[in-house]
N, C-alpha and C positions, 0 to 999 in steps of 0.2 A: 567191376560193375559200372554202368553209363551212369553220368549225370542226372537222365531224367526217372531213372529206375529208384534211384537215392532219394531223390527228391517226391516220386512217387511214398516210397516207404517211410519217407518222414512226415508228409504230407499225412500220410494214414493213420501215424501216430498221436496227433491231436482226435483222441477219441470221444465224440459231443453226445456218446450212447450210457452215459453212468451216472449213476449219482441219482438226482433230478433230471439230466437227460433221458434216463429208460422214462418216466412220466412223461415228458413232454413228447416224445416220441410217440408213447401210447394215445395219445389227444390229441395228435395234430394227426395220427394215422386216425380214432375214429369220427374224428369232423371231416376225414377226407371220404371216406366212405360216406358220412351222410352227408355232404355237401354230393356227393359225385351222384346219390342216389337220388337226394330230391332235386338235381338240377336234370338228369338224365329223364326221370319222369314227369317235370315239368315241361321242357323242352318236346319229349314226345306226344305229351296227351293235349296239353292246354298254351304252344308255347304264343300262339295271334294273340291271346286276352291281355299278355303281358310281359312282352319282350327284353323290355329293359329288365326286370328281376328275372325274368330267368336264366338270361346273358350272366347278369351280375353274380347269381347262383351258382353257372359253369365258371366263371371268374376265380369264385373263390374255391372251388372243388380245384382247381389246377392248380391254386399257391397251395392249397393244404397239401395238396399230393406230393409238389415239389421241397417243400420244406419239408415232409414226414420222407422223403428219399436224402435228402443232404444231411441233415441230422445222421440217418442212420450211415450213410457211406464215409459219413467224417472226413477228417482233413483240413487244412488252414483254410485252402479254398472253395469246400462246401460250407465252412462255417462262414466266411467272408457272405458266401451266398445266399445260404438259409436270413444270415441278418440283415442284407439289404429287402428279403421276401418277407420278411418277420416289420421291417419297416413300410413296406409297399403296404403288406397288409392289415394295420395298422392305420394307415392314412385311410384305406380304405374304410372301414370300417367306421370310423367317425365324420367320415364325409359322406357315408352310405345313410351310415344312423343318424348323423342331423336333418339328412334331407328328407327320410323319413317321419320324423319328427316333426319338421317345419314344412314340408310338403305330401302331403300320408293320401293324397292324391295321387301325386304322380307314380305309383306303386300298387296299384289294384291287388297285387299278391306279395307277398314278403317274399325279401329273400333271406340268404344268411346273414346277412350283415344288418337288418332292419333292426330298428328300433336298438340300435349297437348288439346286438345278436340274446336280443331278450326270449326268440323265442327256445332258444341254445342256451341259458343259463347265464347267459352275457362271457358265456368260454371266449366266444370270437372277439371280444375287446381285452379280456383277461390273458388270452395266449399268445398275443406276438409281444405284450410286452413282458412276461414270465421269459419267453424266448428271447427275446433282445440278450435281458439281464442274464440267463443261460449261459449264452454264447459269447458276451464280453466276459466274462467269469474263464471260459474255457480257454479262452485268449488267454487270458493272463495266466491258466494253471499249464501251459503246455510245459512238459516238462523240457524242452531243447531248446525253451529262451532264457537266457539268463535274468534272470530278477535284479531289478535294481536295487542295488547296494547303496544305505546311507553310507554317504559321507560326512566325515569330523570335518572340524572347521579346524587348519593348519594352529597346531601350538605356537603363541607367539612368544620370546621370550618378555621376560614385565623387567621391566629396568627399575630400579630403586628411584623414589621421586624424590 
C-alpha cells in the first residue's frame, strides 16, 4: 500500500462524528442551512438597503457550511481545519456582535452574528467555542497517538546520615 493511501486511512480514523460530535454536527448543519437561506434571500430581495449584513450573512453561511463538511469527513486535517473555522468564527462573532452593540447604525438589518447571534439563541457565540473544546478533545482521544505516560522520579538510594 502507498504512503499517502496510509496516511489517508489513518487520517480518516480520527472520527470528529461521535459522542457530542453527532450534536454539533447536527447545529452547525442547521445554522448552515439558515445562515445559507436568510443570506440567499436577503442578497436576492433587499441586498442595496444593506450590504454590509447581508455580505456578513453569506460569510457566515460558508464557515457553517465548511465546518458542518470537515467535522463530518474527519481526519487530523479537517479537524486541524474545522478549528482554525471554529476560531475565525468566533472572532467573528464578537467583533460582529460588539459592533452591533456599540454601533446598531451601522447595520440597518441584522445578520447572524448581531447582537452575538441573539436573534439565533446566541447558538452562533455558543458553537464555535463547544467546537474548539470538541475538537482539542478529539485531538487528544485519537486512538494512534500514544498518550503521555507519567513519569517516576528515578529512586535515589538514601545513605545513612
Amino acid at each position: 500500500m502507498s504512503e499517502s493511501v496510509t496516511e489517508e486511512k489513518r487520517q480518516r480514523g480520527t472520527r470528529l462524528v461521535q459522542g457530542p460530535g453527532v450534536l454539533l454536527v447536527w447545529l452547525y448543519g442547521v445554522m448552515s442551512v439558515g445562515a445559507v437561506s436568510r443570506s440567499v434571500y436577503q442578497i436576492l430581495t433587499d441586498f442595496g438597503s444593506a450590504p454590509l449584513a447581508h455580505t456578513l450573512s453569506a460569510v457566515a453561511a460558508v464557515v457553517y457550511a465548511f465546518i458542518t463538511y470537515t467535522l463530518v469527513r474527519g481526519g487530523e486535517t479537517a479537524r486541524r481545519a474545522a478549528l482554525v473555522c471554529c476560531a475565525a468564527e468566533l472572532a467573528g462573532v464578537l467583533i460582529v456582535g460588539t459592533w452591533t452593540v456599540l454601533e446598531p447604525s451601522a447595520f440597518p438589518d441584522s445578520t447572524v452574528w448581531s447582537e452575538y447571534g441573539m436573534g439565533y439563541l446566541f447558538i452562533p457565540v455558543l458553537l464555535p467555542v463547544t467546537g474548539m473544546l470538541w475538537l482539542r478533545r478529539a485531538r487528544e482521544e485519537r486512538p494512534d497517538q500514544p498518550r503521555p505516560r507519567a513519569t517516576k522520579a528515578p529512586k535515589t538510594p538514601q545513605r545513612p546520615v
